[in-house]
C-alpha positions in Angstrom: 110.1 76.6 108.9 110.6 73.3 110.4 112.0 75.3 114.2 109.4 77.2 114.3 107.1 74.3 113.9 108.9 72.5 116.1 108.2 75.2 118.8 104.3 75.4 118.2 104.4 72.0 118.3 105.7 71.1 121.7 103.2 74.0 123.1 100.2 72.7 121.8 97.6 70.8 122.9 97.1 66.9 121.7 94.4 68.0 119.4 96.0 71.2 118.0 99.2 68.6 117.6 97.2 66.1 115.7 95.5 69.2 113.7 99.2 70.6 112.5 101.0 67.5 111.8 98.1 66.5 109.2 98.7 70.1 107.6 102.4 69.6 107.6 102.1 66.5 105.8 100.3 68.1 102.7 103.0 71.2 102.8 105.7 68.8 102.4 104.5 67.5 99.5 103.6 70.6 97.9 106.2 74.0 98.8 104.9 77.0 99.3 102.7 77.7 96.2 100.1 74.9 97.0 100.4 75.6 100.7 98.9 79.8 100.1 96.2 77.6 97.9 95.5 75.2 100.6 95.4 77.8 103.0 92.8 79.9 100.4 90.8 76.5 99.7 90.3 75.4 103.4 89.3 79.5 104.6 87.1 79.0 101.5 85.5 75.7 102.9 85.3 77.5 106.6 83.2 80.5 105.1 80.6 78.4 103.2 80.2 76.7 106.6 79.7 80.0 107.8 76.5 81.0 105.5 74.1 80.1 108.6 76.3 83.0 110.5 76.2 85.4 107.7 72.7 85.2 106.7 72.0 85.7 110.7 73.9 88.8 110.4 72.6 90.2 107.5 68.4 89.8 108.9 69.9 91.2 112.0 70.2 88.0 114.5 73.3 88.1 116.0 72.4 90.8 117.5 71.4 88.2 120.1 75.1 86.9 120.7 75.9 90.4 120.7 73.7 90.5 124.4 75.4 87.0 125.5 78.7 88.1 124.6 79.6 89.9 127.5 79.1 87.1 129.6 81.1 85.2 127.4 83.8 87.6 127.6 83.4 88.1 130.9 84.9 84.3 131.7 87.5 84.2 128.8 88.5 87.8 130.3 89.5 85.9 133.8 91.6 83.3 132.1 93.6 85.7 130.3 94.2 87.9 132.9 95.8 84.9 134.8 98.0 84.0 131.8 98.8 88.0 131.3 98.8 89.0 134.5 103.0 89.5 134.4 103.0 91.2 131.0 100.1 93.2 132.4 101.8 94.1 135.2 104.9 95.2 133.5 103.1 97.4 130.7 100.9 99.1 133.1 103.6 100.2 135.4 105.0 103.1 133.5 101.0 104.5 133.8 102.0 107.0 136.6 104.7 108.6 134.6 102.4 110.4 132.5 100.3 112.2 135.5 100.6 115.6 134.9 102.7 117.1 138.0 100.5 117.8 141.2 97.8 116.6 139.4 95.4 113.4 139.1 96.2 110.7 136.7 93.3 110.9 133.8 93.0 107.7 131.9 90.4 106.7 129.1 90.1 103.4 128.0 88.8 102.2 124.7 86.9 99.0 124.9 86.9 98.4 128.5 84.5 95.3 128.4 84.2 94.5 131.8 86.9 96.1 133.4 89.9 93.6 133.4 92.6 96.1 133.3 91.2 98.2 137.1 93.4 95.9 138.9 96.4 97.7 137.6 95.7 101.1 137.7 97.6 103.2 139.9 95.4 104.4 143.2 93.2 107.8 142.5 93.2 107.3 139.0 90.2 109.0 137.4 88.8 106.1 134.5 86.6 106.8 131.9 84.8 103.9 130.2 84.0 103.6 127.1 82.7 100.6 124.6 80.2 100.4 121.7 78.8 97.1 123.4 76.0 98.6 125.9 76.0 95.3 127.3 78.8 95.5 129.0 77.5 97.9 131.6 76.6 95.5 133.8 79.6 93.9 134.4 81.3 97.2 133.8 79.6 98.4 137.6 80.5 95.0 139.4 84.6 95.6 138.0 84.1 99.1 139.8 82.7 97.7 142.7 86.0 95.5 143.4 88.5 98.6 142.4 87.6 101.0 145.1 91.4 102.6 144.6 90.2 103.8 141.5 87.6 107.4 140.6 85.1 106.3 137.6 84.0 109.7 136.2 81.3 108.2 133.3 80.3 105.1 130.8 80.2 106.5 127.3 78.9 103.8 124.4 81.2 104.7 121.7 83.6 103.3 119.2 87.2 103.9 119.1 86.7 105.7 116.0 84.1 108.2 117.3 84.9 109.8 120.4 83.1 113.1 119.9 81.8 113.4 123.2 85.3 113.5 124.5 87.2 116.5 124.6 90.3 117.3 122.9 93.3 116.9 125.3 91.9 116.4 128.1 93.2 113.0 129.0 97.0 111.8 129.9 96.5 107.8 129.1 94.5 106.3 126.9 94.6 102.3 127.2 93.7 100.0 124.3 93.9 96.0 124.9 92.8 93.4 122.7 90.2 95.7 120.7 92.0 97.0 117.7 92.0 93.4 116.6 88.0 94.6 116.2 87.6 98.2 115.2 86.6 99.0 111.8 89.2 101.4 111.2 92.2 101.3 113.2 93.7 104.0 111.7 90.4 106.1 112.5 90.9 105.3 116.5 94.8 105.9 116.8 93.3 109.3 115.5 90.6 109.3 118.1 93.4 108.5 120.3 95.8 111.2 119.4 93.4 113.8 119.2 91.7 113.2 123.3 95.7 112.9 124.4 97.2 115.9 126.0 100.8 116.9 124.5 102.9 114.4 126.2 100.2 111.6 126.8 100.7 108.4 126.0 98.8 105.1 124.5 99.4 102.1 125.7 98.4 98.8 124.0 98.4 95.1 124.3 96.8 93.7 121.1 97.1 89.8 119.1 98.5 89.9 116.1 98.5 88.1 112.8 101.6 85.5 113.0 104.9 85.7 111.1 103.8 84.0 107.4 106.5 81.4 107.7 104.5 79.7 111.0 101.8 77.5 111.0 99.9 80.1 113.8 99.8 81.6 110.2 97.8 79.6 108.2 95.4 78.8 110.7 94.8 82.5 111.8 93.4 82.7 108.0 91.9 79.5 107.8 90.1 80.3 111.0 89.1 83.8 110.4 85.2 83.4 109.0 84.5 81.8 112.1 86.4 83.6 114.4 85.1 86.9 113.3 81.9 85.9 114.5 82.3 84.4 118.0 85.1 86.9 118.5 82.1 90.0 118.1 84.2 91.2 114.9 87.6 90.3 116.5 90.3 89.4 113.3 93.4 87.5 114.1 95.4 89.0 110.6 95.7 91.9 111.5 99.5 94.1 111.1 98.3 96.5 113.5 101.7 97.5 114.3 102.2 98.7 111.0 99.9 101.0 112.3 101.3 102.2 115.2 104.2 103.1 113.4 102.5 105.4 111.2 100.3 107.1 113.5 102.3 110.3 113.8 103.4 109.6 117.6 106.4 111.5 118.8 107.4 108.2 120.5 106.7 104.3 119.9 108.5 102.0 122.5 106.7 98.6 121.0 107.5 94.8 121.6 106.7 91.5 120.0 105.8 89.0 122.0 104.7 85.3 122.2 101.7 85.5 124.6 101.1 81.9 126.5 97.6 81.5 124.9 96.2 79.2 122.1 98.2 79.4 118.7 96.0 81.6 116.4 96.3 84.2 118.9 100.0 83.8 120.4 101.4 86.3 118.6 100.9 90.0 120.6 102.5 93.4 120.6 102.7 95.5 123.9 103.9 98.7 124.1 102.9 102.7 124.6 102.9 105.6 122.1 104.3 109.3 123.0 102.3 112.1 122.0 
């Protein structure tokens, strides 16, 4: 464990530094038995803090972050892109490969927030918006407004696990970043997914992951998970969801692991397109 620590450590923040060497003090003195029951004690202690958020839930309150959460997103979104921009780049380059010949590249993204990915879509693609978060809308029509290169044929507010108003094969690429970390089901919208593909369509993905379970990104991706889920709008940092990927039923899976440069709990990534 200790070189992987040793690698976290030296890309961390003072804070986050002071935060893990305190944690690595109690795991040496302990093994690996009372680190999983620190790890359960101290997600324990963050979800009692978190009664005020759940109880805000449950009477339907955060319905209000839900309306602030775009803008939220909005300025994290800018910030990432900067950091991703090369992996970005890289993943979405293989998009015009899948345009049907002589025709115009259809692409469908799920969870398109407010538009970060436009910039790399290939010139007279045809986009087609969706997200459950009507919210976004707004800052959905100013990401169209800078990405003239690009056709927007229609906003739908829907899930990725409930596309029924989109018809079966009728899209080459369907693009998925950082939002299966939040569906409900993920096996429901690989489905969704498969299903709106045309034979030979692919999916292509960027999502965080939940770290290797020898690495400190590790515990705090559970310890930090009551809270997270909350600012995140339902995001979860634990999640295997190449596992699956892998079992989706896609002809092809060309899939990396990667080590994003972004804060520990959500380092971890996978990037990558499926085959139908």
């Amino acid at each position: 464990m200790q070189p992987d620590f040793l690698l976290e450590l030296q890309s961390c923040s003072q804070g986050d530094r002071q935060l893990l060497l305190t944690v690595c003090c109690v795991a040496c003195c302990g093994g690996s038995a009372k680190m999983s029951f620190l790890m359960r004690f101290c997600a324990f202690v963050v979800n009692v803090l978190c009664v005020p958020l759940h109880l805000m839930e449950a009477v339907g309150l955060y319905k209000i972050y839900k309306r602030l959460f775009p803008i939220c997103l909005y300025r994290i979104s800018i910030t990432y892109n900067k950091k991703m921009y090369d992996k970005k780049k890289e993943l979405f380059r293989s998009l015009s490969e899948f345009t049907k010949p002589g025709g115009q590249l259809t692409l469908l993204e799920i969870g398109c927030g407010t538009g970060t990915n436009f910039e790399f879509y290939p010139p007279g693609c045809k986009v087609i918006c969706t997200d459950p978060n009507p919210h976004f809308h707004k800052y959905l029509q100013k990401g169209m407004a800078e990405n003239d290169h690009l056709t927007f044929e229609r906003f739908v507010v829907a899930s990725g696990e409930d596309m029924g108003s989109v018809e079966d094969e009728s899209v080459d690429v369907v693009v998925c970043t950082l939002v299966l970390c939040s569906v409900s089901s993920i096996p429901q919208t690989l489905r969704e997914a498969h299903r709106i593909l045309r034979p030979g369509g692919a999916f292509f993905f960027l999502e965080h992951v939940v770290a290797d379970s020898s690495t400190w990104s590790y515990f705090f991706q559970h310890v930090l998970q009551p809270v997270w889920y909350y600012f995140g709008d339902g995001c979860e940092v634990t999640r295997e969801t190449w596992k699956h990927l892998e079992a989706a039923g896609f002809s092809e899976l060309k899939m990396r692991h990667i080590e994003a440069p972004l804060v520990f709990v959500i380092r971890p990534h996978i990037v990558g397109y499926a085959v139908k």
